[in-house]
C-alpha positions in Angstrom: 149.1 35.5 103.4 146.0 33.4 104.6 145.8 32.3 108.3 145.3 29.0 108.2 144.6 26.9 111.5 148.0 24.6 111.9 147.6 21.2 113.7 150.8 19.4 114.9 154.2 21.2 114.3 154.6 24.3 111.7 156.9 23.9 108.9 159.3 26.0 110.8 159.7 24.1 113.7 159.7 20.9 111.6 162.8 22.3 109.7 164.3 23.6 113.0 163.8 19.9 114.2 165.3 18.4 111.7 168.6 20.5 111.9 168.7 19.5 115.5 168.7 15.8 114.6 171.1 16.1 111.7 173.7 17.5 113.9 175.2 14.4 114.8 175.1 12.8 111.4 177.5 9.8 111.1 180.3 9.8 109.3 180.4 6.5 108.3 178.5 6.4 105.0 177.3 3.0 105.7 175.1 4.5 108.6 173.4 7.0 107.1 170.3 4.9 106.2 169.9 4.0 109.8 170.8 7.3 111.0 167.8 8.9 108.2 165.3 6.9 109.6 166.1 7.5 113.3 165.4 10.8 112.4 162.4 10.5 110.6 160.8 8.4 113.5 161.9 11.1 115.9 160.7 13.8 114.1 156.9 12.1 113.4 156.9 11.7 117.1 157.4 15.0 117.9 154.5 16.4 115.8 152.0 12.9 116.7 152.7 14.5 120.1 151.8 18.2 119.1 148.8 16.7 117.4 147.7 14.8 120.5 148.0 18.1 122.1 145.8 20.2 120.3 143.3 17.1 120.3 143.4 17.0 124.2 142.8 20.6 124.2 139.7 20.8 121.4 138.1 17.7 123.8 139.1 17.7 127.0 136.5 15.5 127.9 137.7 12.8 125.8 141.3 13.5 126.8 142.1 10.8 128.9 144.8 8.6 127.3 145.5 11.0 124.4 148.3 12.8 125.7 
């Protein structure tokens, strides 16, 4: 398999993510589509912060404010 260089979160931890936040799903089916897009958010937050990451780290000297 090709290395490829991987920016934000791997598929892997994306996944492992996700099954974190769909732990607590609701059981009321009314509250699902809320519940779906609290996870979405949380999960694109947690890879906009792994991004931010490896941008603070290719330019550090531009860091400030990134992370």
């Amino acid at each position: 398999m090709n290395e490829r260089p991987t920016y934000g979160l791997s598929r892997r931890e994306l996944e492992q993510e996700m099954r974190w936040q769909l732990r607590k799903a609701p059981r009321n089916a009314s509250d699902l589509p809320v519940f779906i897009g609290e996870v979405i958010v949380n999960i694109i937050d947690k890879n906009n912060a792994a991004l931010a990451e490896v941008l603070a780290a290719q330019h550090p000297d531009e860091a400030d404010g990134i992370v």
